[in-house]
C-alpha positions, -999 to +999 in steps of 0.1 A: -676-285+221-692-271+189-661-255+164-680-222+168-680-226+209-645-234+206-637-203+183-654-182+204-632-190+239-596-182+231-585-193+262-577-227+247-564-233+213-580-257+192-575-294+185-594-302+158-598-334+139-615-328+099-635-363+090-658-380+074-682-411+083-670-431+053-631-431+064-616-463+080-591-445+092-610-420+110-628-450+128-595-461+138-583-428+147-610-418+173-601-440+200-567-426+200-587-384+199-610-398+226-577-404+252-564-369+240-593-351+245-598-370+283-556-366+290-556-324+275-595-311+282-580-285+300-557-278+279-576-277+245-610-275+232-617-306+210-638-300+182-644-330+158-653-315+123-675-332+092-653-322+064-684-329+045-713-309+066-721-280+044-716-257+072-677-257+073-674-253+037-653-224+039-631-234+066-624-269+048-613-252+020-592-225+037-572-253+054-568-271+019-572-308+037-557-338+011-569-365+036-589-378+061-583-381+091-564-340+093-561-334+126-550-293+133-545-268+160-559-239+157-555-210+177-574-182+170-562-161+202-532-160+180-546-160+144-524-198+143-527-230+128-504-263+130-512-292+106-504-324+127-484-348+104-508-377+097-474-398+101-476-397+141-515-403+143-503-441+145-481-431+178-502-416+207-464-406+226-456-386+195-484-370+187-486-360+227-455-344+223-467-324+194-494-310+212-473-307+244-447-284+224-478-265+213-488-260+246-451-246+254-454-227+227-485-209+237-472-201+274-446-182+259-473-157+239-490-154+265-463-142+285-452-119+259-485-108+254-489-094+291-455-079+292-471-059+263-497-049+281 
């Protein structure tokens, strides 16, 4: 999914990893974003972005990224963004229950969200 597909369905939040081709550490991380994306697709809408393709510029700069691999949520249903700490990329049970808590988290808006309405 393109980042603007993704911004565009706010039924899913974001999970979005910020790279670039020259990073070792990328390459070792997209393995580990390859089994997320296949264990949460219907959960989240992956989105892997070139933190050096002109086109997301803007949105590079407005999330103020000091490393590579910067993987984020981003919810735009809720105007939200979580920075994933690079210390649990390493750990695919911790980072799961990062993004499970997430998930959690975004249940409970909803709900409230109806009960608004």
């Amino acid at each position: 999914v393109t980042y603007e597909e993704a911004l565009s369905n706010q039924e899913k939040p974001i999970l979005a990893v910020f790279y670039v081709d020259w990073c070792g550490y990328c390459l070792r991380f997209m393995p580990k974003y390859k089994i997320l994306n296949t264990l949460y697709k219907d959960k989240y809408n992956f989105v892997m972005i070139n933190a050096e393709d002109p086109a997301y510029k803007k949105l590079v700069e407005d999330v103020s990224l000091t490393g590579f691999p910067t993987v984020f949520i981003l919810d735009p249903k809720y105007d939200n963004r979580v920075h994933l700490s690079q210390s649990i990329y390493a750990d695919l049970g911790k980072f799961r229950t990062e993004i499970d808590r997430y998930v959690r988290i975004r249940r409970i808006l909803d709900k409230a969200e109806a009960i608004e309405k």
